[in-house]
C-alpha positions in Angstrom: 0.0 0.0 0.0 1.1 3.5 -0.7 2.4 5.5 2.5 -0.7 8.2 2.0 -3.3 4.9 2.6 -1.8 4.1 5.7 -1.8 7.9 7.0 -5.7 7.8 6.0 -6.1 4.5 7.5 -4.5 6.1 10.7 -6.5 9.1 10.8 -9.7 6.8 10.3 -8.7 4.9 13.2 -8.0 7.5 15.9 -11.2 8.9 14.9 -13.1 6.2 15.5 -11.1 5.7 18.9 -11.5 9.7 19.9 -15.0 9.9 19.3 -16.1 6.2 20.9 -15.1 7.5 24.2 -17.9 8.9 26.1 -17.4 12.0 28.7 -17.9 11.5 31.7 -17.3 13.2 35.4 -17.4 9.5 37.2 -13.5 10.0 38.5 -11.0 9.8 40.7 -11.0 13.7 41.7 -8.8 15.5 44.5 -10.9 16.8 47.4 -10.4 20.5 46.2 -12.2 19.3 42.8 -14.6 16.9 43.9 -17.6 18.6 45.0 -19.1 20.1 41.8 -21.5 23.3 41.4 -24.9 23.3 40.1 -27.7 26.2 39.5 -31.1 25.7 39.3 -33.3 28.5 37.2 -36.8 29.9 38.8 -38.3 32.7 36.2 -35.3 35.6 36.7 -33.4 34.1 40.0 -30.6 31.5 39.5 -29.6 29.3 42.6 -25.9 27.9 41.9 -25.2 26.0 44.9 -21.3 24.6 46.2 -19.6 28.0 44.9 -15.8 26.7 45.3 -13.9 30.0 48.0 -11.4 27.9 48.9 -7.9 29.1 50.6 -4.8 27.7 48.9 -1.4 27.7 50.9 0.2 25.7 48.4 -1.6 22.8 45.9 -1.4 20.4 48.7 -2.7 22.7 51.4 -5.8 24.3 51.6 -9.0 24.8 53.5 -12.5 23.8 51.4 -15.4 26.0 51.5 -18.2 26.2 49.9 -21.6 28.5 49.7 -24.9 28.8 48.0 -26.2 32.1 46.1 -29.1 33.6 44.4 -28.8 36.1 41.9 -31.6 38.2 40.6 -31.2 38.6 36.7 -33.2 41.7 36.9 -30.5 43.4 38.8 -27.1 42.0 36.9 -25.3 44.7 35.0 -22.5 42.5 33.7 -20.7 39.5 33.8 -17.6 37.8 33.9 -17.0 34.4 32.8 -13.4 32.8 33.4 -12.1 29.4 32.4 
């Protein structure tokens, strides 16, 4: 077989591997990462409960907190989204 075939041929297969595997957030997850937040919509509020405000002395020491908050939609001027 010519060399281009077997590129094809390896491309095909990776892409059947890549996109066979399903996402999922069933891990093994360090404590500071665990506990994962959620939000819950009621006409113009939004609950997010388990808000991560953690304190980090170094990535192996730290003290976990959490909170709940609602936020009206009504009053939000802006917003910041950071990954």
């Amino acid at each position: 077989m010519k060399l281009y075939l077997w590129i094809y041929l390896g491309i095909i297969v990776f892409l059947i591997w890549f996109f066979s595997h399903m996402p999922s957030n069933d891990r093994d997850w360090t404590p500071d990462q665990a506990v994962f937040p959620y939000s819950k919509i009621e006409g113009n509020l939004v609950h997010i409960s388990n808000i991560r405000n953690s304190t980090y002395i170094t990535t192996a020491n730290y003290t976990l907190r959490y909170y709940n908050k609602t936020y009206d939609l009504d009053k939000l001027d802006s917003l910041w989204y950071i990954v």
